[in-house]
Rosetta silent file (secondary structure, phi, psi, omega in degrees, C-alpha in Angstrom):
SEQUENCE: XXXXXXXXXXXXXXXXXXXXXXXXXXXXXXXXXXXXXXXXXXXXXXXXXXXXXXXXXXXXXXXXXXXXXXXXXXXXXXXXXXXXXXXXXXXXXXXXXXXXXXXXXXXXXXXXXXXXXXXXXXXXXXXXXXXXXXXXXXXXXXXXXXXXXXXXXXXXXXXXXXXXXXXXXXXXXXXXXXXXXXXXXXXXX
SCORE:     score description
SCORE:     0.000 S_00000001
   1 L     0.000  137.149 -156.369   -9.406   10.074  -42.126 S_00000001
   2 L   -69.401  158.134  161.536  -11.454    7.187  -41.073 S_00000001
   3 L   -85.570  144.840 -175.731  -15.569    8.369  -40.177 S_00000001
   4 L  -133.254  106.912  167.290  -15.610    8.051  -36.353 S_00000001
   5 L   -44.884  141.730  162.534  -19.732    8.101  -35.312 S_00000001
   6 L   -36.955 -105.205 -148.411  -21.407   10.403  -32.889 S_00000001
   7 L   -34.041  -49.226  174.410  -22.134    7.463  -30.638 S_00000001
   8 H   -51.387  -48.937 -163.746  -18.371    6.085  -30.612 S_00000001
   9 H   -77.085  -75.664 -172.726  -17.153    9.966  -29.638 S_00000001
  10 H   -52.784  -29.415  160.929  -19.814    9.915  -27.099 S_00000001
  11 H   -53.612  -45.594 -170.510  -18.400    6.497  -25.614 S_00000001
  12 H   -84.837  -26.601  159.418  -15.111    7.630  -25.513 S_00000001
  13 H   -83.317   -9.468  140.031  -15.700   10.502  -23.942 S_00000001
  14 H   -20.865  -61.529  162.660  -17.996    9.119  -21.421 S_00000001
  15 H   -66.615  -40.507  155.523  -15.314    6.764  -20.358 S_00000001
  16 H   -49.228  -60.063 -164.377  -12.615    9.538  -20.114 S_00000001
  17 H   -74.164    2.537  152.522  -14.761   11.479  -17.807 S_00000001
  18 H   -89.332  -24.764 -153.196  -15.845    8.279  -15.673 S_00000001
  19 H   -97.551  -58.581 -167.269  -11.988    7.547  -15.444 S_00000001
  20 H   -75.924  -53.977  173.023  -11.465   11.333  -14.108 S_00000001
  21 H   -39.983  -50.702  176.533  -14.038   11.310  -12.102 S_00000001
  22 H   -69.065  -66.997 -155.028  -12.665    7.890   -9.766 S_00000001
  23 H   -51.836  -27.728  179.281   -9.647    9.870   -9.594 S_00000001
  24 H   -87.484  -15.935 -162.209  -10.708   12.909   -8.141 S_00000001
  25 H   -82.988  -17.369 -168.100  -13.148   10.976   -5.770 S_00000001
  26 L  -142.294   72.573  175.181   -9.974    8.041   -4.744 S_00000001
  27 L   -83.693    2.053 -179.650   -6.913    9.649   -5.951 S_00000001
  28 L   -94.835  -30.749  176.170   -4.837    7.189   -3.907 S_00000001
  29 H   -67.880  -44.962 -171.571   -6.164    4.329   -5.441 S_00000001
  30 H   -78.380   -9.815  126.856   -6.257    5.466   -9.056 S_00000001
  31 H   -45.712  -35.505 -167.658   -2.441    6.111   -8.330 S_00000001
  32 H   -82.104  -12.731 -166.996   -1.640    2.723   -6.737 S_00000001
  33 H   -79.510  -40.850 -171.208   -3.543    0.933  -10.102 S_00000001
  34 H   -68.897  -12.871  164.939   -1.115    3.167  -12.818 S_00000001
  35 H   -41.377  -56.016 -173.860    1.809    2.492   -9.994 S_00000001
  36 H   -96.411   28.397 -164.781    1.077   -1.069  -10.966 S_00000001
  37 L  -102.648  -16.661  137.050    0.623   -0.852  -14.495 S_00000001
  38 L   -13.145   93.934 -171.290    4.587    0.247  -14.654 S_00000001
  39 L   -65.828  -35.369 -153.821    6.180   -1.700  -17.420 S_00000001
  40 L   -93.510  166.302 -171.236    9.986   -0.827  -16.470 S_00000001
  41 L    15.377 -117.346 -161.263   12.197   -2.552  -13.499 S_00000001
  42 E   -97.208  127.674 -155.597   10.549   -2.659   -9.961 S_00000001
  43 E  -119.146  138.842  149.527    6.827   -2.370   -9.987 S_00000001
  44 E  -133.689  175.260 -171.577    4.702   -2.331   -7.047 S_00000001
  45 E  -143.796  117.892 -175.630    1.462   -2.870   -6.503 S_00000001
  46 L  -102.372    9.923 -161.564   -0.236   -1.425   -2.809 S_00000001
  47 L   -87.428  137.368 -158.783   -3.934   -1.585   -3.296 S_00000001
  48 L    62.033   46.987 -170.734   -5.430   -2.470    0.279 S_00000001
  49 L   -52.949  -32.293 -154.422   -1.842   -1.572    1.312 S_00000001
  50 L   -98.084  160.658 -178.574   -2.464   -2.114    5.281 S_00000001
  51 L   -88.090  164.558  156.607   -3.221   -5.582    6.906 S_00000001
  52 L  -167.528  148.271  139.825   -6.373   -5.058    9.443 S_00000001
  53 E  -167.883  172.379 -157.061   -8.681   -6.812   11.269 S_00000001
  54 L  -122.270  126.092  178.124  -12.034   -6.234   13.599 S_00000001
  55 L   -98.115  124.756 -171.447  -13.894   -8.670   15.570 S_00000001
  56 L    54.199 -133.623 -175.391  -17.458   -7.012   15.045 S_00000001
  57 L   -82.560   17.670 -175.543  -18.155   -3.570   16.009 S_00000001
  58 L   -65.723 -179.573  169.737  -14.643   -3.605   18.036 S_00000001
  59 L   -82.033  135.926  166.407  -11.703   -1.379   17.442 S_00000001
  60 L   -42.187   88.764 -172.647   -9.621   -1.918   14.118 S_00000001
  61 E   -73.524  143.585 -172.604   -6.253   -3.599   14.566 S_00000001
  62 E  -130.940  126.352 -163.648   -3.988   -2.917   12.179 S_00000001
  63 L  -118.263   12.131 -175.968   -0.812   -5.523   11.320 S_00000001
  64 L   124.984  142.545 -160.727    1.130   -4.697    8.776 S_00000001
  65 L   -85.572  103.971  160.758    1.743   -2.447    5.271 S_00000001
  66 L   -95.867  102.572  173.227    1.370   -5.414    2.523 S_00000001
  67 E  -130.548  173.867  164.891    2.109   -5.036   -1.160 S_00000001
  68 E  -127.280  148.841  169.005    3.578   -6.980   -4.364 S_00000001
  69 E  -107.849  160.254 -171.990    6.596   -6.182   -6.188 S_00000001
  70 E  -158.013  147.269 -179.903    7.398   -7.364   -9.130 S_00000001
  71 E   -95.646  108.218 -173.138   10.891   -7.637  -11.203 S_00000001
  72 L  -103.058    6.078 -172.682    9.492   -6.434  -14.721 S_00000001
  73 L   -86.949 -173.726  179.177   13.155   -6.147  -16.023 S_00000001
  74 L  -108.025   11.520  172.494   15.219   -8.953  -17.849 S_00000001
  75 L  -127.706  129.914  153.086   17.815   -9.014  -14.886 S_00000001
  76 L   -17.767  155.808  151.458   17.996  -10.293  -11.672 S_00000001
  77 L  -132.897  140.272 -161.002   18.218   -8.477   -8.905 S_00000001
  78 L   -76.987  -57.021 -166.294   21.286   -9.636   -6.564 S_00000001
  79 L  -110.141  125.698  176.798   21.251   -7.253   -3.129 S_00000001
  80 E  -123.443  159.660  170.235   17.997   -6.454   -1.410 S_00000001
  81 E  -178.342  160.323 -171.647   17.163   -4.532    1.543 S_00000001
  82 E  -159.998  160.901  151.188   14.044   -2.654    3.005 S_00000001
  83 E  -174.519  173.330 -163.720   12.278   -1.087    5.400 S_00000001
  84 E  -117.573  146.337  172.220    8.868    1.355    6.538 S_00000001
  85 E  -150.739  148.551 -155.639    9.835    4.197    8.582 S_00000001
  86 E  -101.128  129.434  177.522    7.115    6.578   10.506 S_00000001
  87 L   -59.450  -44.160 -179.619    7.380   10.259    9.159 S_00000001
  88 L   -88.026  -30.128  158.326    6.517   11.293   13.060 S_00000001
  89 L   -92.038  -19.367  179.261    8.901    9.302   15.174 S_00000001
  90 L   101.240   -8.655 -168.744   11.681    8.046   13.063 S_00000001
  91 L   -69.883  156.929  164.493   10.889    4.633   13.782 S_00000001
  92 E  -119.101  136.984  169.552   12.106    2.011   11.615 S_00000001
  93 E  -127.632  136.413  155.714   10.441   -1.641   10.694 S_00000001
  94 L   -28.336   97.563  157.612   12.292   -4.290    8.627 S_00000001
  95 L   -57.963  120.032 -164.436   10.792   -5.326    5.528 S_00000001
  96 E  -114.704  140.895  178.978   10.293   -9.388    4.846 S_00000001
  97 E  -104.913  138.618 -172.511    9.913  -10.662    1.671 S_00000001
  98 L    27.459   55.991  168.592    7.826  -13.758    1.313 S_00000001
  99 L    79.089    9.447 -154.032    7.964  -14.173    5.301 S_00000001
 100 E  -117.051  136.696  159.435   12.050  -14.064    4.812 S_00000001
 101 E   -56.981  142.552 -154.697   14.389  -11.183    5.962 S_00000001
 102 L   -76.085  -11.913  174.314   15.265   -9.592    2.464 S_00000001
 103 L  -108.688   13.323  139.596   18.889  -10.651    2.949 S_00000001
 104 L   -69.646   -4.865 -175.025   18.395  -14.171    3.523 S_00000001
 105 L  -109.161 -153.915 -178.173   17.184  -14.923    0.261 S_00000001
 106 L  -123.034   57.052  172.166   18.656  -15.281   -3.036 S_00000001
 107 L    76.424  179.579  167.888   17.771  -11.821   -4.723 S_00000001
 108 L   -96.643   95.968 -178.404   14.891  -11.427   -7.019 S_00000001
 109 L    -5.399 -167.184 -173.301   14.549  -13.475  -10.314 S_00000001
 110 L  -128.135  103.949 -169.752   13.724  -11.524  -13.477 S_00000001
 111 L    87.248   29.235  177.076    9.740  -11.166  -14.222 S_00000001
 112 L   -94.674  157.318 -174.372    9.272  -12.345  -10.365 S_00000001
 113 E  -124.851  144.446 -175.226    6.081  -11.060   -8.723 S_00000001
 114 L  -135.749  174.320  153.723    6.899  -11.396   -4.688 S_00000001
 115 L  -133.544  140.629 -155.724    5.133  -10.285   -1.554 S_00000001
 116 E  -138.589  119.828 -134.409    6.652   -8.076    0.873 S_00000001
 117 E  -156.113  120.084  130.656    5.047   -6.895    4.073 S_00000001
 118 L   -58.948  155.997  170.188    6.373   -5.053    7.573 S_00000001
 119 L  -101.317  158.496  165.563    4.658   -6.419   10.656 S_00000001
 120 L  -121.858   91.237  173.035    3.503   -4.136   13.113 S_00000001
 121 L   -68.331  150.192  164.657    3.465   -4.678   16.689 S_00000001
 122 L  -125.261  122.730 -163.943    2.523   -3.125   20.041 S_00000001
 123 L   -54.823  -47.790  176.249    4.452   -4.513   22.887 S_00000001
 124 L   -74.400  -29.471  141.248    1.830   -3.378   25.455 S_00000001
 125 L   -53.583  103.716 -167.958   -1.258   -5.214   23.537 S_00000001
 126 L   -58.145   29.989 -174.782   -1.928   -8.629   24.289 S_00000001
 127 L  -155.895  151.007 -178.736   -3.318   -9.010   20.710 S_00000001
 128 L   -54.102  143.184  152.386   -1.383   -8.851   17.114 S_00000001
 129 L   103.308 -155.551  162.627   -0.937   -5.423   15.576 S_00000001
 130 E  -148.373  148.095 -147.827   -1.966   -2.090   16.836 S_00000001
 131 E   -70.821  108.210  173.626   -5.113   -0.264   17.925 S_00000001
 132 H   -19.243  -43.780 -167.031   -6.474    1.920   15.159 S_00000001
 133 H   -80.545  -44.012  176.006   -6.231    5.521   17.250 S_00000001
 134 H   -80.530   -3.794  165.776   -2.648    4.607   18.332 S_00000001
 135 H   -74.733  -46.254  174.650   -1.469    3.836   14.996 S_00000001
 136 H   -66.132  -12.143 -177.281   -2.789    6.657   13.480 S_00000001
 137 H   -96.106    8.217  160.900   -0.564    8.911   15.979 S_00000001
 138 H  -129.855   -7.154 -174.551    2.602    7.072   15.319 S_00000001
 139 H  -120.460    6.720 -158.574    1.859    5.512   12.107 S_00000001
 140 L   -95.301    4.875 -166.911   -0.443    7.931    9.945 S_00000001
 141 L  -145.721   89.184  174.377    2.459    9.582    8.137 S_00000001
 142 E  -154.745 -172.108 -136.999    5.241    7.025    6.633 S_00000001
 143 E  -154.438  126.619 -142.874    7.655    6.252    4.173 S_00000001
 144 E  -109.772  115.473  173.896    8.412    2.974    2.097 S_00000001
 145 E  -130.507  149.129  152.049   12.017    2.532    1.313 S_00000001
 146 E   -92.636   92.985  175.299   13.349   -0.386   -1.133 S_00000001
 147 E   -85.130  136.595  132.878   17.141   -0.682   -1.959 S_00000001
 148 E  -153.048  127.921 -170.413   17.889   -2.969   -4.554 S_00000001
 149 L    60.514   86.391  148.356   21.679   -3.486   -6.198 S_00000001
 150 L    44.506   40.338  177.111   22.288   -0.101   -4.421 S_00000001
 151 L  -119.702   78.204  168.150   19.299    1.595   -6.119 S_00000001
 152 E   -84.353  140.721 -177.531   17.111    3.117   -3.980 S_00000001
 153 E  -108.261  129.662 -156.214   12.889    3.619   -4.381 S_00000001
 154 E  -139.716  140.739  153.230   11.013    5.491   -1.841 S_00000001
 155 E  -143.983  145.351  176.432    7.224    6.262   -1.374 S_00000001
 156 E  -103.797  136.949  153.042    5.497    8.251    1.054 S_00000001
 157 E   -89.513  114.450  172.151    2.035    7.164    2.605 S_00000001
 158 L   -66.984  177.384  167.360    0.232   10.290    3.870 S_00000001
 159 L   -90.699   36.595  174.803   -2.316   10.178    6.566 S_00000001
 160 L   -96.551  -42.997 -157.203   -4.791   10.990    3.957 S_00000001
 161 H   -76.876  -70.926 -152.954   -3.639    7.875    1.846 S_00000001
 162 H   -49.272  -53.048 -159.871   -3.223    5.706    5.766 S_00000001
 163 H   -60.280  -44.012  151.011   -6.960    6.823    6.504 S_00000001
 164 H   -39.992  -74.666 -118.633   -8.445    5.997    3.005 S_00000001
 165 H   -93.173  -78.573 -178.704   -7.283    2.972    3.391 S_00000001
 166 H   -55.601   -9.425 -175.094   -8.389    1.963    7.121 S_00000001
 167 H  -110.799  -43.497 -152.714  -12.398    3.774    6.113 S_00000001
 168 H   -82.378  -28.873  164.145  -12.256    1.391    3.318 S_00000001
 169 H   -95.879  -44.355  170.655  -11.736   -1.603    5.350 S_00000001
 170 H   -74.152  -43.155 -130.057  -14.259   -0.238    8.486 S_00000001
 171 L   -82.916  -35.714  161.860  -16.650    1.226    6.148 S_00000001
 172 L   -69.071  -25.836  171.773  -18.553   -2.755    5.873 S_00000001
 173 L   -71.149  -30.765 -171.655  -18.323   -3.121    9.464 S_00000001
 174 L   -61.340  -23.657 -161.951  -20.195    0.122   10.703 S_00000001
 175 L   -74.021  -33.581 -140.073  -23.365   -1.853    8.680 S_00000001
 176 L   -55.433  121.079 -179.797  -23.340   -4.988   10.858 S_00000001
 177 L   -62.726 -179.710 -163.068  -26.696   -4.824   12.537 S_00000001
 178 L  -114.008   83.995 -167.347  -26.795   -4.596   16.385 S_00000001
 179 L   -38.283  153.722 -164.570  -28.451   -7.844   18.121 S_00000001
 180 L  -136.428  166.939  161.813  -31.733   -7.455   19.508 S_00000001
 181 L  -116.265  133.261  169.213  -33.949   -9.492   21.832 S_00000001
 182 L  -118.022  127.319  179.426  -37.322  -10.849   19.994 S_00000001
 183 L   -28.372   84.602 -151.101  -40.350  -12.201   20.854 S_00000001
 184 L   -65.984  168.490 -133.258  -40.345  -16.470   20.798 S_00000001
 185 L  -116.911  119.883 -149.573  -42.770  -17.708   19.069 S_00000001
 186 L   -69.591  152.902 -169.235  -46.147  -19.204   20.952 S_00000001
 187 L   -92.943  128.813  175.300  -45.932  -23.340   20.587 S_00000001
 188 L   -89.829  158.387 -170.368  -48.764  -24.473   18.485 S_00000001
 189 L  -131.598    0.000    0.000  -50.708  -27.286   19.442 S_00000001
């Protein structure tokens, strides 16, 4: 058996137990990295899954569930189809792959990496997306389905996961300082 040094033993466990540690403190994330680390077929990869954006200290808009897929297999794949559906209303939105309905294209290559996105809309907001508070009550609990060549893959987003996600994106904004008025400066002569 090889000699393995105190100090080497202490690295490696060091790094296990930094490793455990991000998991328990971001367990959605340290799921979405070994999600994409998935050698076999259809791979995805979700980290920063939700679209957002904030003009300052405004409310969060939120525009659409973004990820990449990726064909890790050595076959095409011929028939696609998709869509996000909200665990509390039933709604369903249409998945587009590289801005394209998923049946309009010509399936996915073999070792293709794609991007695949619903949009989200509010009918009643004159601005893209939807308003952080009403999104979380129709949108905080949903469920990612993927067909492809009559294979279907499913993942559920909790609201734990949807919430993570949205404090992770506001969490730089809350800093922005708050304009002030200040004193101009006396003209020298």
């Amino acid at each position: 058996m090889a000699d393995i040094s105190v100090f080497t033993v202490v690295r490696i466990f060091h790094s296990v137990w930094r490793g455990l540690a991000f998991i328990v403190k971001k367990p959605y994330v340290a799921f979405r990295y070994v999600q994409s680390l998935k050698w076999w077929g259809l791979c995805w990869d979700f980290s920063g899954f939700l679209g957002m954006f904030a003009e300052g200290n405004g409310p969060v808009y939120i525009t659409c569930l973004q990820g990449f897929g990726t064909n890790k297999s050595k076959l095409p794949i011929h028939k696609i189809s998709g869509y996000i559906e909200s665990d509390i209303t039933g709604f369903r939105l249409p998945l587009t792959m590289e801005g394209m309905a998923p049946e309009e294209t010509n399936g996915v290559p073999a070792k293709c990496r794609f991007f695949i996105q619903a949009l989200f809309r509010d009918p009643t907001s004159p601005r893209e997306g939807i308003e952080e508070e009403k999104f979380l009550q129709t949108w905080s609990d949903f469920t990612f389905v993927f067909i492809a060549d009559g294979r279907q893959q499913k993942y559920r987003f909790g609201r734990r996961e949807v919430i993570g996600c949205i404090n992770e994106f506001s969490r730089p904004l809350k800093r922005l300082p708050t304009p002030t008025i200040t004193r101009r400066r006396p003209k020298e002569f």
